[in-house]
N, C-alpha and C positions, 0 to 999 in steps of 0.2 A: 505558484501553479506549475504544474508540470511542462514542459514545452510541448511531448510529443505526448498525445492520450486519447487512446482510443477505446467507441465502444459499440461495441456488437452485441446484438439479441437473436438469438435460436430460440423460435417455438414463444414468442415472449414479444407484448407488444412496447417499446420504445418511449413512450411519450416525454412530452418536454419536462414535465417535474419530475416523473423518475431521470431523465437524464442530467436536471440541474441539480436533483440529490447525488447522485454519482459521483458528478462533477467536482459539489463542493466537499464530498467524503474523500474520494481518492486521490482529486487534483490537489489538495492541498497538504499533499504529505510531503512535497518536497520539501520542508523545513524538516524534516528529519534527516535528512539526506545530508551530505556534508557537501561545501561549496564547489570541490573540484569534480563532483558526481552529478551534478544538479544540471550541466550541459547538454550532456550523452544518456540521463536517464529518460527510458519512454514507458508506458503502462499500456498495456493492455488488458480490456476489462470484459469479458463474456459473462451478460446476463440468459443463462435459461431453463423455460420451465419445462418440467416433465411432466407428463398426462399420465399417472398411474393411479391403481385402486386406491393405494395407500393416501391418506390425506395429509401425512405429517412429510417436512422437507420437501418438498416440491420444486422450492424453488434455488436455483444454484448459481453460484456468485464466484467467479476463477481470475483473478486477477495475476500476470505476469508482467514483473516489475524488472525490466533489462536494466542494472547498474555497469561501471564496468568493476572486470574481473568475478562479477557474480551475477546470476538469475533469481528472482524468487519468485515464487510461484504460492500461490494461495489459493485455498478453492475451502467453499463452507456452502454448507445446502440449510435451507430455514422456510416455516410456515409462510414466508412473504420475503418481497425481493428487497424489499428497508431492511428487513430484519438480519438478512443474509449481509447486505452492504455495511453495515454497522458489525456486525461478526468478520467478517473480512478485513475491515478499518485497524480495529483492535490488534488483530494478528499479524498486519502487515507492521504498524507500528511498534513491535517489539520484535521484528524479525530485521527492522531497521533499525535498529536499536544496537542489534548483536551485529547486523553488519557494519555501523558505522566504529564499532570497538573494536572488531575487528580489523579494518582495513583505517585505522586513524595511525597517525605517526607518534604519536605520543611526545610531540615537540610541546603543548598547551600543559601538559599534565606535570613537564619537566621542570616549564616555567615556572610552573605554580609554586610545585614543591622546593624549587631552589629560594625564590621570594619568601618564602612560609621560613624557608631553613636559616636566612640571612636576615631574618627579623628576631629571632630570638637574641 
């Protein structure tokens, strides 16, 4: 679970099962997260709906995820606020994906390959 995770609603009422869905959708991405990130990282999570003619996308789900040396930012709009939080889950998870490739030392990957090279 994340240490620091917050969540705010505009225009959108709060209740304890939308916030224990939230909770167990986004708090639990720190296993993506790699260990020395998993201290300093905090979420912040803006559920809200919009009152227009339009009946589709209503409802809007922005999740900004502070790692260090990067921000990421996520925002998905959906007929309901589940449906947005699971659309946002997804995305977040592959955008932590590419950051943890990015910002990993490649010391696991050397090992492997040296192990892998010295068994033939």
């Amino acid at each position: 679970m994340l240490q620091k995770f917050e969540i705010h609603a505009v225009h959108a009422t709060l209740d304890d099962q939308l916030k224990a869905y939230v909770t167990r959708k986004i708090g639990n991405l720190d296993r993506y997260i790699s260990k020395h990130a998993r201290e300093s990282a905090h979420a912040d999570v803006h559920l809200k709906e919009v009152k227009s003619r339009q009946k589709n996308n209503r409802f809007t789900c922005e999740v900004t995820l502070h790692l260090p040396k990067q921000v990421i930012i996520v925002k998905e709009s959906a007929l309901n606020m589940y449906a947005a939080v699971d659309i946002v889950e997804a995305k977040l998870k592959q955008q932590l994906q590419k950051y943890k490739d990015l910002h990993s030392n490649g010391k696991l990957h050397r090992h492997l390959f040296g192990r892998l090279s010295r068994a033939k």
